[in-house]
KEGULO-564211 format. One record per atom (N, C-alpha, C): residue in three letters; atom name; x, y, z. Coordinates in nm, 3 decimals. Example, Ala and Ser with C-alpha at 12.3 -4.5 7.8 and 13.67 -1.06 7.14 Angstrom:
<rs>
aa  at  u  v  w
ala  N  1.319  -0.569  0.780
ala  CA  1.230  -0.450  0.780
ala  C  1.320  -0.330  0.780
ser  N  1.285  -0.225  0.708
ser  CA  1.367  -0.106  0.714
ser  C  1.290  0.003  0.787
</rs>
This chain:
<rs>
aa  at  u  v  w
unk  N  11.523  -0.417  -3.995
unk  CA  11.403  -0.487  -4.033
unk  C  11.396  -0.494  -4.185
unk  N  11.347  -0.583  -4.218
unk  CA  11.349  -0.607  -4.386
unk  C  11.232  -0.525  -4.435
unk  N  11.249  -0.479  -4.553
unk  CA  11.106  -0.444  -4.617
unk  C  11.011  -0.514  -4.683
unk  N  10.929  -0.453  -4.655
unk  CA  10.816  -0.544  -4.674
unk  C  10.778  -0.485  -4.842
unk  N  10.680  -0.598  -4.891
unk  CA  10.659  -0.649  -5.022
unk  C  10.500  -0.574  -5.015
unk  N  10.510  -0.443  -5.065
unk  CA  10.359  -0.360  -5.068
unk  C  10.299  -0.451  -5.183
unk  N  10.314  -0.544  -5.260
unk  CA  10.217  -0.613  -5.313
unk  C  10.158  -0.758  -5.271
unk  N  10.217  -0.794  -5.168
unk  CA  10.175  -0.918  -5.094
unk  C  10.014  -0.849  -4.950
unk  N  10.094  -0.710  -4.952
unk  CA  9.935  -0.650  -4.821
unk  C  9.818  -0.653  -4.915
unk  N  9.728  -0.710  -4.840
unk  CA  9.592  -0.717  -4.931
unk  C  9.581  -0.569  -4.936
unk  N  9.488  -0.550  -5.052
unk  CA  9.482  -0.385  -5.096
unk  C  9.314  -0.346  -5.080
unk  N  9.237  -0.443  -5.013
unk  CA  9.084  -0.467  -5.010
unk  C  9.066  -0.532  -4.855
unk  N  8.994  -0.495  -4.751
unk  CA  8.935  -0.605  -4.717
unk  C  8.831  -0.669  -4.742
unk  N  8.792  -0.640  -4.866
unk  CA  8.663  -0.721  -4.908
unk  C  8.752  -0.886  -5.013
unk  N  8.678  -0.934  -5.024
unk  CA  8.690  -1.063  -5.058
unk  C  8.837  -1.139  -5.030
unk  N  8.879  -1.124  -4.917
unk  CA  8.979  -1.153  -4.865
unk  C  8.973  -1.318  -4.815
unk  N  9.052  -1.394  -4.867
unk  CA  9.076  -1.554  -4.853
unk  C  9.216  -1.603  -4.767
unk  N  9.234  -1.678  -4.760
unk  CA  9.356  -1.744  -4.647
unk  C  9.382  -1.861  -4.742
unk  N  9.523  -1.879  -4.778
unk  CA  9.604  -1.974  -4.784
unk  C  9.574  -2.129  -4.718
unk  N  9.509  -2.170  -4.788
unk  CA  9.489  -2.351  -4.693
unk  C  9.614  -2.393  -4.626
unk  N  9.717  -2.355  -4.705
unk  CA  9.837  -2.436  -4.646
unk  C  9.927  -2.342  -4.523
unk  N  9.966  -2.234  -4.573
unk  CA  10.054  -2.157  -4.451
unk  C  9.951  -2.037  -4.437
unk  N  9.833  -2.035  -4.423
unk  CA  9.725  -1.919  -4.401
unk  C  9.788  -1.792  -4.403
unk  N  9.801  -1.741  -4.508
unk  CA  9.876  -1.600  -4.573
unk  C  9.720  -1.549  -4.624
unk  N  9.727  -1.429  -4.583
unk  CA  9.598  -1.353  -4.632
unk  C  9.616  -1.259  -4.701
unk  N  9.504  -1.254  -4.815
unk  CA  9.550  -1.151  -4.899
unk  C  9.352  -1.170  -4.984
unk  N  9.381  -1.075  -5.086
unk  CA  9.275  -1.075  -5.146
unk  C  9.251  -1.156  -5.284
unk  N  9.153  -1.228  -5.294
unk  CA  9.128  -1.301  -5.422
unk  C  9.235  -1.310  -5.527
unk  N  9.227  -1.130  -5.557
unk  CA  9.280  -1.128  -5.690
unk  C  9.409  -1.145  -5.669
unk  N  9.512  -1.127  -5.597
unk  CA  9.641  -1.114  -5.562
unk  C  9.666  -1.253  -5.583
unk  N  9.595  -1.385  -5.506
unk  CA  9.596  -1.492  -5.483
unk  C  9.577  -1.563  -5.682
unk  N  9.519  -1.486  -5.734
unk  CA  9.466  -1.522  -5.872
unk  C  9.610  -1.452  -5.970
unk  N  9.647  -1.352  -5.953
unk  CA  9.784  -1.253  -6.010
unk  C  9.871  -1.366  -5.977
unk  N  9.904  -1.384  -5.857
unk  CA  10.056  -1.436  -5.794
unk  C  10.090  -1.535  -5.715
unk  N  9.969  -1.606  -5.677
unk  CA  9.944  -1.756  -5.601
unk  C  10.017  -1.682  -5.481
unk  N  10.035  -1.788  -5.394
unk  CA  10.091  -1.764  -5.256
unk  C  10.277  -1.771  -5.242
unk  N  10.297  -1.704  -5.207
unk  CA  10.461  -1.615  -5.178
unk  C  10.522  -1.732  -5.059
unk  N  10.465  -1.741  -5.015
unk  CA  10.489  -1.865  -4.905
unk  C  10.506  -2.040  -4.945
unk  N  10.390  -2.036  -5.008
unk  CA  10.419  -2.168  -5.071
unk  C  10.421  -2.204  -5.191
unk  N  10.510  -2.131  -5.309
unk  CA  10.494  -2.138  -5.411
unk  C  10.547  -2.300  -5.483
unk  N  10.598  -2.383  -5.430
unk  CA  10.624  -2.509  -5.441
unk  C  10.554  -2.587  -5.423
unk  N  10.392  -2.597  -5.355
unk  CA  10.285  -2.662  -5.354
unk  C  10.198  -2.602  -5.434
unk  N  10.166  -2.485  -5.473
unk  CA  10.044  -2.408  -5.528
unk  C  10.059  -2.475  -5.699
unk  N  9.948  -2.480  -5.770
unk  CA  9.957  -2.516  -5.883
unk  C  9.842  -2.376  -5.936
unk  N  9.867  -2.297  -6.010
unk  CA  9.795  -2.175  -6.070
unk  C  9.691  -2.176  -6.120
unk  N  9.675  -2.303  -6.202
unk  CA  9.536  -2.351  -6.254
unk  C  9.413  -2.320  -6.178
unk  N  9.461  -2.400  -6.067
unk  CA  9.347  -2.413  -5.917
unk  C  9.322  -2.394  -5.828
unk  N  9.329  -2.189  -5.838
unk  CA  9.358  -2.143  -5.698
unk  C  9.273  -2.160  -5.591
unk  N  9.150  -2.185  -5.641
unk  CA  9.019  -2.194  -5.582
unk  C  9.043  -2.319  -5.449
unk  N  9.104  -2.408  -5.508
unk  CA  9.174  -2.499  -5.470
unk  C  9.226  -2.518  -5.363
unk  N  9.321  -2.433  -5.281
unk  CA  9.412  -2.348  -5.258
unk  C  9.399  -2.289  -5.146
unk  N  9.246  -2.209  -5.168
unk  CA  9.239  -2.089  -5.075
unk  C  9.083  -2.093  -5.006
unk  N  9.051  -2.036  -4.893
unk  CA  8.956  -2.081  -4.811
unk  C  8.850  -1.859  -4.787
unk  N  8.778  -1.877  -4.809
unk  CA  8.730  -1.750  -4.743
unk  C  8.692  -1.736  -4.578
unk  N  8.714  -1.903  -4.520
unk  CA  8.657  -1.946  -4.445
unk  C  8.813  -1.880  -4.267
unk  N  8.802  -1.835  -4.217
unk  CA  8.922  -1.779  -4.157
unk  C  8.899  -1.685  -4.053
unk  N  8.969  -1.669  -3.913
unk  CA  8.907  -1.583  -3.808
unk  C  9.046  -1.502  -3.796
unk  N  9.011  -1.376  -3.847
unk  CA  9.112  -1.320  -3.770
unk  C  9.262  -1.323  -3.874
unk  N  9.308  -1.198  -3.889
unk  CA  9.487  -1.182  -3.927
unk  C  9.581  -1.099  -3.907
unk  N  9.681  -1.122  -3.906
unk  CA  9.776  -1.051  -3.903
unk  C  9.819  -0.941  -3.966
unk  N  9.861  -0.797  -3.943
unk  CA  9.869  -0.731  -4.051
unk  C  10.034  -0.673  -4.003
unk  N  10.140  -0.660  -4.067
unk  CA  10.277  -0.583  -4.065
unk  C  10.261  -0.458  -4.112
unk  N  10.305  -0.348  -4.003
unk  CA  10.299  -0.230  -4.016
unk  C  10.458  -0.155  -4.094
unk  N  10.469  -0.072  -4.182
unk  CA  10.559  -0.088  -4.220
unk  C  10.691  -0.006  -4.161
</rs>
C-alpha cells in the first residue's frame, strides 16, 4: 500500500470544505497553503474561494 501524505488529512474538523471539482476534503487552510493535490491543473491560487464549497455530506477518511 502506498503511503499516505500526513499533510493532505485535514488536521481540524472544523472549517472543513470539499473540492468543487474532484471533492477532496480537507480544511480551509490546507486548501489556502496548497490548493488541491488532485487537481492542481485546474485550480488557480488566487481564488480558492472559488474552488471550494463548505457545502458537502459526508467523507472519506484513509486510515494509515
Amino acid at each position: 500500500m502506498d503511503e499516505i501524505d500526513e499533510s493532505a488529512k485535514p488536521k481540524s474538523l472544523k472549517n472543513l470544505r470539499a473540492c468543487r471539482v474532484c471533492l477532496l476534503v480537507k480544511d480551509v487552510h490546507q486548501f489556502e497553503d496548497n490548493g488541491c493535490e488532485n487537481c492542481i491543473n485546474v485550480w488557480n491560487p488566487e481564488n480558492v474561494y472559488d474552488f471550494v464549497t463548505p457545502h458537502f455530506s459526508g467523507y472519506a477518511h484513509l486510515l494509515p
